[in-house]
N, CA, C and O atoms as a GROMACS GRO file, in nm:
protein
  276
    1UNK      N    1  15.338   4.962  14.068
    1UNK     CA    2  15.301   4.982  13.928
    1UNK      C    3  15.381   4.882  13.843
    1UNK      O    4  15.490   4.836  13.877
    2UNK      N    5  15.314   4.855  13.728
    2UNK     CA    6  15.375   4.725  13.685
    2UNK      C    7  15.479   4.801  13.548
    2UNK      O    8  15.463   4.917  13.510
    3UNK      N    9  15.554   4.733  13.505
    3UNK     CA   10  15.683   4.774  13.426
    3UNK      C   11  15.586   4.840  13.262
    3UNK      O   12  15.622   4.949  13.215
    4UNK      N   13  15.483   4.768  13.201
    4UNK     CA   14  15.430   4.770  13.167
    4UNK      C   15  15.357   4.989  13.100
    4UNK      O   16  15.367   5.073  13.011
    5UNK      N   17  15.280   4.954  13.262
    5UNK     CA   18  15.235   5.123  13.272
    5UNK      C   19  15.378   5.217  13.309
    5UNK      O   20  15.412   5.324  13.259
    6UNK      N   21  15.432   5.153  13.391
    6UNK     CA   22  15.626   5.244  13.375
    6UNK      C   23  15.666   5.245  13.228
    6UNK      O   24  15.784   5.281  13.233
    7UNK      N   25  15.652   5.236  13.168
    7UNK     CA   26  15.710   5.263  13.036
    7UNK      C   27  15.619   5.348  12.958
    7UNK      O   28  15.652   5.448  12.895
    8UNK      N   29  15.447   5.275  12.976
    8UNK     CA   30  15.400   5.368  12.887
    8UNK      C   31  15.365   5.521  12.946
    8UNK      O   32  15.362   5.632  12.892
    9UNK      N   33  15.343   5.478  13.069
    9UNK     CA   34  15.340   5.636  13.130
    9UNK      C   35  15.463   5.768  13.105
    9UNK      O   36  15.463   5.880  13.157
   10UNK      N   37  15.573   5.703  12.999
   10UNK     CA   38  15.682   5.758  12.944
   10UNK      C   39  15.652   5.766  12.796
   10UNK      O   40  15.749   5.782  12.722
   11UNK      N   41  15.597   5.763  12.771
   11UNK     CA   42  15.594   5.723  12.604
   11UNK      C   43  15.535   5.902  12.570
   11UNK      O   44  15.467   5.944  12.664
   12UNK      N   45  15.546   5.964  12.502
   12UNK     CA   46  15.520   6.101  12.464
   12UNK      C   47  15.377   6.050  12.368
   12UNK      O   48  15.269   6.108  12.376
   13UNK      N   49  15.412   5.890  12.244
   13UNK     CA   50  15.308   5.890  12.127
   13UNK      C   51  15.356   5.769  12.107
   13UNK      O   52  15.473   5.736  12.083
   14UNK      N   53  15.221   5.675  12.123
   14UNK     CA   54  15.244   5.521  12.104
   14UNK      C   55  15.200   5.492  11.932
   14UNK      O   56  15.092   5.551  11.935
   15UNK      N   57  15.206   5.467  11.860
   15UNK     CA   58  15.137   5.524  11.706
   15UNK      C   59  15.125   5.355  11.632
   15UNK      O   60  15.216   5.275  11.610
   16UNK      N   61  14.973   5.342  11.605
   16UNK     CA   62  14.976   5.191  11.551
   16UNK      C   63  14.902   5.229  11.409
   16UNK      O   64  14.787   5.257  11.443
   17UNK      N   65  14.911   5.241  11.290
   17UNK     CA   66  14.906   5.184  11.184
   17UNK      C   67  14.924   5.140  11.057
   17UNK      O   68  15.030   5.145  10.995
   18UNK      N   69  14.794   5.087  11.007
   18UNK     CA   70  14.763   4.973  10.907
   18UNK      C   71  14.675   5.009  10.816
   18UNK      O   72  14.601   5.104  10.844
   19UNK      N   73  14.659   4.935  10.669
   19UNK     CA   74  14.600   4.905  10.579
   19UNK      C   75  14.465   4.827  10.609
   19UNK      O   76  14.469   4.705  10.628
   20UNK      N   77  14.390   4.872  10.612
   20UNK     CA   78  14.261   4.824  10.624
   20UNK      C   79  14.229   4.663  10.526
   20UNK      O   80  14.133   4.589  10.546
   21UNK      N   81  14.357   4.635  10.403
   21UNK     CA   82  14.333   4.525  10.330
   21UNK      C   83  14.439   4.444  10.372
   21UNK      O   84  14.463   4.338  10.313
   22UNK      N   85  14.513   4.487  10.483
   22UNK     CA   86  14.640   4.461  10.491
   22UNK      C   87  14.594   4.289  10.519
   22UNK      O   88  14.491   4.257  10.577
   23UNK      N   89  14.685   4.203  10.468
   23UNK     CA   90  14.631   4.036  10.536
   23UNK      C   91  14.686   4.036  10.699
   23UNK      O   92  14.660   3.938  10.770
   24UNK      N   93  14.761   4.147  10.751
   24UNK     CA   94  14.838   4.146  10.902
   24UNK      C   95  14.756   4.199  10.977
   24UNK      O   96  14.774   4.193  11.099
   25UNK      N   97  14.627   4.274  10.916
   25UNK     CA   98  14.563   4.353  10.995
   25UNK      C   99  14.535   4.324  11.179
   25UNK      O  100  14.566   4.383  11.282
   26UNK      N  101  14.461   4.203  11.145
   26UNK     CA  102  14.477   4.118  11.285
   26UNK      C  103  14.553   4.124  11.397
   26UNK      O  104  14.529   4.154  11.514
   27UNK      N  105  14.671   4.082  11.324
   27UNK     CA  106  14.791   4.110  11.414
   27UNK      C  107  14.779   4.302  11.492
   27UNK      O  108  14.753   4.332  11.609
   28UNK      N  109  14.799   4.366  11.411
   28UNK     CA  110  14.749   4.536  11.454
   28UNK      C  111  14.638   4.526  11.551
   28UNK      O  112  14.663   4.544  11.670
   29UNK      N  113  14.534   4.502  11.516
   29UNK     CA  114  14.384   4.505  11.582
   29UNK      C  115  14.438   4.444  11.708
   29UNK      O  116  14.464   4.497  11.817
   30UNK      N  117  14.447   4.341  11.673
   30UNK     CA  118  14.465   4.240  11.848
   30UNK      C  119  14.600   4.348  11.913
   30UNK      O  120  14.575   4.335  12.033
   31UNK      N  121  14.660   4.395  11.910
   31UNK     CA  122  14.751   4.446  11.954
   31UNK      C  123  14.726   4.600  12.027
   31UNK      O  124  14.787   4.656  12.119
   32UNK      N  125  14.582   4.652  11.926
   32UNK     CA  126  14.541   4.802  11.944
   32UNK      C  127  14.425   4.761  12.095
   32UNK      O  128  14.387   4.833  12.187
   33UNK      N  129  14.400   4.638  12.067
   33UNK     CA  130  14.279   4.612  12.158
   33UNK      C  131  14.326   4.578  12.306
   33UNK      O  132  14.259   4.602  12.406
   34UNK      N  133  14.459   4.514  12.303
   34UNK     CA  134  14.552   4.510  12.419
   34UNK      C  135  14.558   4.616  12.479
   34UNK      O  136  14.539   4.631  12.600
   35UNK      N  137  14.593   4.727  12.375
   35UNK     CA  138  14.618   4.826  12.439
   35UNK      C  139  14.530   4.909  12.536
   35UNK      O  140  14.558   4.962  12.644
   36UNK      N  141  14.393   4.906  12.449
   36UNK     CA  142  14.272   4.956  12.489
   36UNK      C  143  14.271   4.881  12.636
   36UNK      O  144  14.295   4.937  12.743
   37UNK      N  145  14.239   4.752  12.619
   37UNK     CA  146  14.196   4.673  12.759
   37UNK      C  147  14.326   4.710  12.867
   37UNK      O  148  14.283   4.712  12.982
   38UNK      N  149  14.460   4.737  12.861
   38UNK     CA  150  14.512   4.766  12.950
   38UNK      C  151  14.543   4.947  12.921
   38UNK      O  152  14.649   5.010  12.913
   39UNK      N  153  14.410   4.987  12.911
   39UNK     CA  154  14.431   5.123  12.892
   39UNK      C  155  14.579   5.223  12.913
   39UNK      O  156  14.614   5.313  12.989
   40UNK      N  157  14.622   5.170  12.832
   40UNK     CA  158  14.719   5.260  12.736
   40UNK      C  159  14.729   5.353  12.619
   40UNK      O  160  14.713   5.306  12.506
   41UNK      N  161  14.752   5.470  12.634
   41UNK     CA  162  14.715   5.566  12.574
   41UNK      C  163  14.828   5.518  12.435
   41UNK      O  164  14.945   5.482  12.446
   42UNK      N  165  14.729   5.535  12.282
   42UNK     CA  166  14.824   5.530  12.179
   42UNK      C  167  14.732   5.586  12.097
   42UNK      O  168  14.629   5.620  12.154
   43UNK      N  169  14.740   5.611  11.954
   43UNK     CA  170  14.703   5.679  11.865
   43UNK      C  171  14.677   5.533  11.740
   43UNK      O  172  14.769   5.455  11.713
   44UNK      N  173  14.583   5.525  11.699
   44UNK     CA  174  14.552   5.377  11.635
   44UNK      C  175  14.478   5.440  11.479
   44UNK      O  176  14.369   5.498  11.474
   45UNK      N  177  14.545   5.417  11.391
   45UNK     CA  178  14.514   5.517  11.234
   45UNK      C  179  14.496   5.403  11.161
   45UNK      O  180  14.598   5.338  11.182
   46UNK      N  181  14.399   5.319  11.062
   46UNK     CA  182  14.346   5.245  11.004
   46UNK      C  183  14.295   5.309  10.868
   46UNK      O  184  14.188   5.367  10.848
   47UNK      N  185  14.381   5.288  10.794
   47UNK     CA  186  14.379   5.376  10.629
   47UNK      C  187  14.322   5.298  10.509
   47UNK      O  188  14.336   5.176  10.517
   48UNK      N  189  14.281   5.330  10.434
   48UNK     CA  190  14.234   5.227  10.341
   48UNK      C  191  14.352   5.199  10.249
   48UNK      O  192  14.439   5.278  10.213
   49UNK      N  193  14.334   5.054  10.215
   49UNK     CA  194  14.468   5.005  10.112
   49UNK      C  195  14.548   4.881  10.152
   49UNK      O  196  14.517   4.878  10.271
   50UNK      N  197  14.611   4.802  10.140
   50UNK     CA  198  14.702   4.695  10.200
   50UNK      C  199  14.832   4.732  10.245
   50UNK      O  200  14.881   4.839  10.282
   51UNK      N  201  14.875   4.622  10.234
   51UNK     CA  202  15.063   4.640  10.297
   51UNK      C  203  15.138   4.736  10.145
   51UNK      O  204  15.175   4.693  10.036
   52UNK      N  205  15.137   4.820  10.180
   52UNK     CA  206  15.135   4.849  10.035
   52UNK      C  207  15.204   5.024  10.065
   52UNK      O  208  15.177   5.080  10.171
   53UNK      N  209  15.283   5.084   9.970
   53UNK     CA  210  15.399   5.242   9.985
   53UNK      C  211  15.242   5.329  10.022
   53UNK      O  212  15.238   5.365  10.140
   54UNK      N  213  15.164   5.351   9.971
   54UNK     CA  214  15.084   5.425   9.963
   54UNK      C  215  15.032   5.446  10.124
   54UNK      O  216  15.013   5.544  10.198
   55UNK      N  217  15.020   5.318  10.134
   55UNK     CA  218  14.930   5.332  10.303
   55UNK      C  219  15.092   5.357  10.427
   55UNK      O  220  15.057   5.422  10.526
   56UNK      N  221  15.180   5.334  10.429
   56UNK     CA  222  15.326   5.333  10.435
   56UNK      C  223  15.326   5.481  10.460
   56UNK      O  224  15.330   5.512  10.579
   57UNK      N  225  15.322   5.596  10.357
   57UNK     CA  226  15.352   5.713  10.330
   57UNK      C  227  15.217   5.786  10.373
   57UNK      O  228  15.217   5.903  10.413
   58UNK      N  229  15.103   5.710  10.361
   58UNK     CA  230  15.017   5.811  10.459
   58UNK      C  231  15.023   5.805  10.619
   58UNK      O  232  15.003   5.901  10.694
   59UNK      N  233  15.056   5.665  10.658
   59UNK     CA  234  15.093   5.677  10.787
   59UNK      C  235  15.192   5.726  10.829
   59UNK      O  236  15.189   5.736  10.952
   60UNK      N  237  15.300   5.769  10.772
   60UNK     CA  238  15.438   5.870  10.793
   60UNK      C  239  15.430   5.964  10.805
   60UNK      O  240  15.510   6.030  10.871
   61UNK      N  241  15.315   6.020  10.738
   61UNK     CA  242  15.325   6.181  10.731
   61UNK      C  243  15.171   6.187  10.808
   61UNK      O  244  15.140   6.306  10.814
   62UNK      N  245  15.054   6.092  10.876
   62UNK     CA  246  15.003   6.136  10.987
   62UNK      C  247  15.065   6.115  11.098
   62UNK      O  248  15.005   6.146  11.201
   63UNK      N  249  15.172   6.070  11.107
   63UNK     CA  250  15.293   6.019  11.245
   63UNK      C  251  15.347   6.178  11.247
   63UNK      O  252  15.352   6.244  11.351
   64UNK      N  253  15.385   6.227  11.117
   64UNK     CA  254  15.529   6.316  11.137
   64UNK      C  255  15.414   6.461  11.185
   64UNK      O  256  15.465   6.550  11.255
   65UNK      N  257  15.276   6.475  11.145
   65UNK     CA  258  15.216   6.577  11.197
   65UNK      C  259  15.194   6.590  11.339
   65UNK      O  260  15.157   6.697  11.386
   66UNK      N  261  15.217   6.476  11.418
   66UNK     CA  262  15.221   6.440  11.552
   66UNK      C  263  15.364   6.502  11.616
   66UNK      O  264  15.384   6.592  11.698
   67UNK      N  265  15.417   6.450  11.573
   67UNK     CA  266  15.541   6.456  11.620
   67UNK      C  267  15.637   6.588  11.632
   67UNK      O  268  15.713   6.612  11.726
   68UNK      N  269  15.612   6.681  11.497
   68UNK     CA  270  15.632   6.785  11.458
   68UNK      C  271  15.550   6.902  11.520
   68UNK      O  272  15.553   7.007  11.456
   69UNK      N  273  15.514   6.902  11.577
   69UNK     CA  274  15.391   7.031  11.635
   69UNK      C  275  15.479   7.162  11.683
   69UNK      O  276  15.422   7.262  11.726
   0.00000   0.00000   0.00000
């Protein structure tokens, strides 16, 4: 097994996101799609808004409902 799936097969919650206006979005996407193609389980949340507190604080508190159970 490659170091790769050893780690994520440890991971409890892999958590990726972003601002749907964000100009980095890309960077996210290509990164969520990695994940997909080397099927790795993560949680991928795409909010409306840019790099910006708003989208920041909604992804914190859909992270912390995860996490908190």
């Amino acid at each position: 097994m490659s170091l790769i799936y050893q780690v994520a097969s440890q991971l409890k919650l892999l958590w990726l996101s972003c601002g749907a206006s964000d100009n980095l979005l890309w960077v996210s996407q290509n990164f969520h799609n990695s994940l997909n193609t080397m099927n790795i389980p993560h949680t991928w949340y795409l909010d409306v808004g840019g790099h910006e507190g708003k989208v920041w604080s909604s992804g914190l508190y859909q992270f912390s409902q995860r996490i908190f159970k």
